[in-house]
C-alpha positions in Angstrom: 16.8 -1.0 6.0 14.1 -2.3 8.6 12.0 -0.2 9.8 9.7 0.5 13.1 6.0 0.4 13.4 4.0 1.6 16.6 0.8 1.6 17.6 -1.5 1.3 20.2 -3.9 -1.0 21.2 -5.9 -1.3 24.8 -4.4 -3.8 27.3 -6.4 -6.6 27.2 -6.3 -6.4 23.8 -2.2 -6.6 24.0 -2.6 -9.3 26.9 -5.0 -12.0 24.8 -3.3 -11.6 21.5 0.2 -12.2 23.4 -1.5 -15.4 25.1 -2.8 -16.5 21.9 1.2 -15.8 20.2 2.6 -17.6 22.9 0.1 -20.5 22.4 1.7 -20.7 18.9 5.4 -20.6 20.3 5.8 -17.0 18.9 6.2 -13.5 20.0 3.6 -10.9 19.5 6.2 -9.2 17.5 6.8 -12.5 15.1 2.9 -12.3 14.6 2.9 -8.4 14.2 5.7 -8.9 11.7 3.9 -12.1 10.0 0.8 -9.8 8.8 2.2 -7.4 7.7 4.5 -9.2 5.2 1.2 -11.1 4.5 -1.1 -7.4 3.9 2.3 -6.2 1.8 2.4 -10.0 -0.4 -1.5 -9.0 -1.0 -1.1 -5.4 -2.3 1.9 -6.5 -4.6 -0.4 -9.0 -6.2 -3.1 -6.1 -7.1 -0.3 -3.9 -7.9 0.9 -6.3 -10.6 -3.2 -7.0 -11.4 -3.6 -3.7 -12.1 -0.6 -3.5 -14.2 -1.8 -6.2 -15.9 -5.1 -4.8 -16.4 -3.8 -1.4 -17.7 -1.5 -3.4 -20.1 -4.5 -5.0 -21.5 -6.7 -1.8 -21.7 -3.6 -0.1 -23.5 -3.2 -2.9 -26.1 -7.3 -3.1 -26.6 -6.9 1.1 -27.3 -3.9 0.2 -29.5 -5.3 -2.1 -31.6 -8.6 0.0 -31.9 -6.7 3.0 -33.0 -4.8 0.9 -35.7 -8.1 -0.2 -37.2 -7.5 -3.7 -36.2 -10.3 -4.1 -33.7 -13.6 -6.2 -34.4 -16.6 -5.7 -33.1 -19.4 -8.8 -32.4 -22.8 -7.9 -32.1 -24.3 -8.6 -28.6 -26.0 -11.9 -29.3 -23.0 -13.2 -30.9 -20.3 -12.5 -27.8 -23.5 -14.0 -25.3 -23.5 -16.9 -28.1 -19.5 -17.1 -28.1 -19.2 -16.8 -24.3 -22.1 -19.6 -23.1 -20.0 -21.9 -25.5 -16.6 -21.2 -23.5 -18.4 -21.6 -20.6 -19.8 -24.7 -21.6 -16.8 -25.8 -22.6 -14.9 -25.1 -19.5 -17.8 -26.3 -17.4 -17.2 -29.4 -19.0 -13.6 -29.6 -18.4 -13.9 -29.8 -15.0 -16.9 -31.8 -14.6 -19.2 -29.0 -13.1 
């Protein structure tokens, strides 16, 4: 089911955004419609981030609580992650 969405703006506000809708052969209503598909694309893909994310933090917890974690000094993850930098640095030629 569509629905409706109202609100106001000021009239040369309404009357410029029209010119420029028209300018792209489309209504002000096509453009309206156009956004907000694009904002609601945009919060599905942090939606399923943070899904994501939460998946990961849950697994991480998991696999603490089963005594399967390990733990790497500080030095040693800078160490470890300057290498995979390095490494992906030089992948793409950066």
């Amino acid at each position: 089911m569509d629905t409706r969405i109202q609100f106001r703006v000021d009239e040369e506000t309404k009357r410029l955004a029209q010119l420029m809708a028209e300018s792209q052969g489309r209504t002000l209503s096509d453009a309206y419609r156009e956004l907000t598909e694009e904002l609601a694309e945009q919060q599905r893909k942090v939606m399923a981030h943070d899904q994501w994310l939460s998946e990961q933090v849950n697994a991480a917890f998991e696999k603490l609580n089963a005594g399967n974690s390990e733990f790497i000094p500080h030095e040693d993850a800078k160490t470890q992650m300057e290498a995979r930098k390095m490494k992906i640095r030089n992948k793409t030629g950066k």
